[in-house]
C-alpha positions as CSV (number, residue, x, y, z in Angstrom):
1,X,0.0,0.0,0.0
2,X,1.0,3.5,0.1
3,X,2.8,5.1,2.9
4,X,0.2,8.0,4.6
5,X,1.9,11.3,5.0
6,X,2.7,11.1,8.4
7,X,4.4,7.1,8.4
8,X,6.8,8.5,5.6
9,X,7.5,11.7,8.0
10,X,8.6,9.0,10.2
11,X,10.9,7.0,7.8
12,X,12.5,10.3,6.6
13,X,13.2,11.4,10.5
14,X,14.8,7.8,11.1
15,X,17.1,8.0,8.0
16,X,18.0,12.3,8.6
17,X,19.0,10.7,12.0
18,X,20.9,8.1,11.0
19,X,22.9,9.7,8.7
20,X,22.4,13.7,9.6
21,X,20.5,14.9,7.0
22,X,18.9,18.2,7.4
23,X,15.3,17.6,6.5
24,X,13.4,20.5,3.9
25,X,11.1,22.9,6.0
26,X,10.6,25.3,2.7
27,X,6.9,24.3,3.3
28,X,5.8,25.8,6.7
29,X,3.4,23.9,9.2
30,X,4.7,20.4,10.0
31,X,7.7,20.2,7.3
32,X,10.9,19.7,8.1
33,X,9.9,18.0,11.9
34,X,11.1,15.2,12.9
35,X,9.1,12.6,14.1
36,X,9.8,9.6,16.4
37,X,8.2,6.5,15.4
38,X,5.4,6.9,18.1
39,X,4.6,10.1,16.6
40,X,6.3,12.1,19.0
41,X,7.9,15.4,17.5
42,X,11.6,15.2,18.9
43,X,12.2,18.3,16.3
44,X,9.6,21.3,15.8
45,X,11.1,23.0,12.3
46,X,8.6,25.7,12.8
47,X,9.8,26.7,16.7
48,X,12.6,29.4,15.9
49,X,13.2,28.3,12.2
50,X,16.1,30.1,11.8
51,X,17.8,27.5,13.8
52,X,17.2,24.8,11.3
53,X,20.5,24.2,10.0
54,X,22.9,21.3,9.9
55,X,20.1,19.5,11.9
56,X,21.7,16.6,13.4
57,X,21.1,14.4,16.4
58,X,21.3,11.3,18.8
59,X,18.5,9.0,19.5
60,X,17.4,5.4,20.1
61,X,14.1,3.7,19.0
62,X,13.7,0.0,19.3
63,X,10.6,-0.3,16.9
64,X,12.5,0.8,13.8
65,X,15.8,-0.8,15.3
66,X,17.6,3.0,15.5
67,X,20.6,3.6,17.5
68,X,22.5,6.2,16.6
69,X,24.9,7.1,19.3
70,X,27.5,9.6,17.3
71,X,26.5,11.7,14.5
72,X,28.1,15.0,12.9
73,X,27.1,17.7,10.3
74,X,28.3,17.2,6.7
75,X,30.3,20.3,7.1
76,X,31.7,18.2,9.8
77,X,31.6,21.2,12.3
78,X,29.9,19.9,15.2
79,X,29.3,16.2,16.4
80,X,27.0,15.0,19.0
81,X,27.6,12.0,20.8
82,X,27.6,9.7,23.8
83,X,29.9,8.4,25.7
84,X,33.6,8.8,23.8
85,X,33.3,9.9,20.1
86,X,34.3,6.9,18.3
87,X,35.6,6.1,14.1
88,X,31.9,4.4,14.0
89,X,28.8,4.6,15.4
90,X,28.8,0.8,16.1
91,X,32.0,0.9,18.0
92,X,30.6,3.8,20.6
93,X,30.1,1.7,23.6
94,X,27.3,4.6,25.0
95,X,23.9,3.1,25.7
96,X,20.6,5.5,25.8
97,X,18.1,4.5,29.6
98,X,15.3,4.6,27.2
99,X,13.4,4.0,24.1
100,X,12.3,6.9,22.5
101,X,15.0,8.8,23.2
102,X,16.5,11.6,21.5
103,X,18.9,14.7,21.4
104,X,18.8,16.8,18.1
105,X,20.2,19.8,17.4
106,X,20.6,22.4,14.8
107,X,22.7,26.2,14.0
108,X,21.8,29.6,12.9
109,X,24.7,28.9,10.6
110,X,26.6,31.9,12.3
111,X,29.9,32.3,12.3
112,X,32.1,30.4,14.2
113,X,33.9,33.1,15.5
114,X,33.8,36.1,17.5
115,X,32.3,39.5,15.5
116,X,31.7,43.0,16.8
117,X,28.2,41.7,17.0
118,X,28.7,38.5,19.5
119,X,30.9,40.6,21.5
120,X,28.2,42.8,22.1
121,X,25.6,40.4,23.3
122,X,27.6,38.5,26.1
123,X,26.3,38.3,29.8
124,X,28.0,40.8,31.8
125,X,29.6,38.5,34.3
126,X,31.8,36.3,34.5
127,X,34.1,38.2,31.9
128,X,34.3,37.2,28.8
129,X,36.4,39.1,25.8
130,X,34.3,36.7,22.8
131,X,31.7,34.6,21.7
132,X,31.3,32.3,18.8
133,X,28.5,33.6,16.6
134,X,27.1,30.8,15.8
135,X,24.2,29.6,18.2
136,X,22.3,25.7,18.3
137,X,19.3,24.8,19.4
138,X,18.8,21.2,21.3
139,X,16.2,19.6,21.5
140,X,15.6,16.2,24.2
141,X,13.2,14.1,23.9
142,X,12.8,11.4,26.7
143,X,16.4,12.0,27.5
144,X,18.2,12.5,31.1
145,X,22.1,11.4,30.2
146,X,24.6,13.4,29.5
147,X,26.1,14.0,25.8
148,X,29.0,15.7,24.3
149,X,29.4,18.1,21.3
150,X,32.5,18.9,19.2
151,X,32.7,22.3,17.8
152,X,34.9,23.2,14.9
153,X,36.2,27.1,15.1
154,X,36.7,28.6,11.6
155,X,40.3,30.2,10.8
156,X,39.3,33.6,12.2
157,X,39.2,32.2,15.6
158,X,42.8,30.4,15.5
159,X,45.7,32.2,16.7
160,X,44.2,32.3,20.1
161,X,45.9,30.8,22.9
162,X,42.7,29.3,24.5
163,X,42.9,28.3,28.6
164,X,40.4,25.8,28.6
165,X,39.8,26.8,32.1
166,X,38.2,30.4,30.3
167,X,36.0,28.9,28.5
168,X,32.1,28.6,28.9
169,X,28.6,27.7,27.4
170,X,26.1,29.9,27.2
171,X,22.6,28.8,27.7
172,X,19.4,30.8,26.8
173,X,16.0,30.6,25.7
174,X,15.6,33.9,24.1
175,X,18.1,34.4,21.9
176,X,19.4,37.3,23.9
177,X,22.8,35.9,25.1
178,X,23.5,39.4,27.5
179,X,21.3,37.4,29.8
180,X,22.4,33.7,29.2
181,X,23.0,31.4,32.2
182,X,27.1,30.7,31.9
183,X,28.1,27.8,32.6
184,X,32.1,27.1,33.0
185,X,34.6,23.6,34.2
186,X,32.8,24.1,37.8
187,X,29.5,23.8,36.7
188,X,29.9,19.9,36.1
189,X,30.9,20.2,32.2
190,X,34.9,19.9,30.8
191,X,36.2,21.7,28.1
192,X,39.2,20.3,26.0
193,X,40.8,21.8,22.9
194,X,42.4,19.9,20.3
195,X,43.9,21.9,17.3
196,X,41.0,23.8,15.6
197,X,38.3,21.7,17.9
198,X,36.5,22.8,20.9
199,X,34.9,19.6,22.8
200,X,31.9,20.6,25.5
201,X,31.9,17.0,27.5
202,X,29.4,16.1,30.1
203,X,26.7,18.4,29.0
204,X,23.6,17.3,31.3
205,X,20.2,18.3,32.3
206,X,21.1,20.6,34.5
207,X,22.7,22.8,31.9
């Protein structure tokens, strides 16, 4: 028979998942979400659209056999992932509590840099002298683990000599970063630098 509408809204989330395609949301209403295979929408295209980039994400769902513990843009700019980020998903030893369960996440496509801009929308304590311009949006679904992200910094932000112990993530839910809950190496998350690469480990619920 032929698929309805919404079962082949399902198979398109399950393969943009599994291998971090960015589904179309030219349309408006429901295109470009991302649907679990209960229905559930684990990615709202229409909630801040601008953030629908390089949509990539994390998820497991037994009734489709998906378990996609590792997954990066195509740009290969930012990676999400359990546990340790591995050469293959299959060889990530993470393992998700529960069914259903998803992180996704997607970028203004900003830059990843510091600008005049970014440096004038930071919180006004602790100090910070920049901010990447790009910005994500994450959205969990029936998930309470921790996850880690890699973050690629573009050529304008080398030549810095980055203390990893100055570095932060800024969380906020207005898109006004001046008031942005900060969130440094005390808070429970650990930063590590690696050439060009920017890892944000441990990221949890509470952040």
């Amino acid at each position: 028979r032929d698929l309805t509408m919404l079962e082949m809204n399902k198979i398109h989330s399950y393969l943009a998942i599994k291998y971090g395609i960015t589904l179309d949301n030219i349309g408006g209403g429901a295109q470009g979400d991302y649907l679990a295979t209960d229905g559930t929408v684990i990615w709202d295209a229409s909630v801040y659209p601008n953030y629908h980039n390089d949509v990539i994400g994390i998820g497991r769902d037994d009734n489709q056999g998906l378990l996609q513990k590792q997954s990066h843009s195509f740009d290969d700019i930012t990676r999400i992932y359990l546990n340790t980020l591995q050469p293959s998903n299959v060889s990530n030893t993470g393992t998700f509590n529960s069914d259903t369960s998803y992180v996704v996440m997607g970028s203004d496509g900003g830059l990843m840099c510091s600008s005049i801009a970014t440096l004038a929308e930071v919180p006004p304590t602790p100090f910070l002298n920049s901010r990447l311009g790009r910005e994500w949006k994450v959205t969990k679904s029936n998930f309470n683990q921790n996850f880690s992200c890699d973050f690629t910094i573009s050529p304008c932000a080398t030549g810095n000599d980055f203390d990893t112990t100055c570095l932060a993530l800024l969380v906020d839910d207005d898109g006004d970063f001046t008031n942005a809950t900060v969130y440094n190496s005390l808070s429970g998350i650990t930063f590590s630098v690696s050439g060009s690469v920017i890892t944000v480990s441990n990221i949890s619920s509470h952040h």
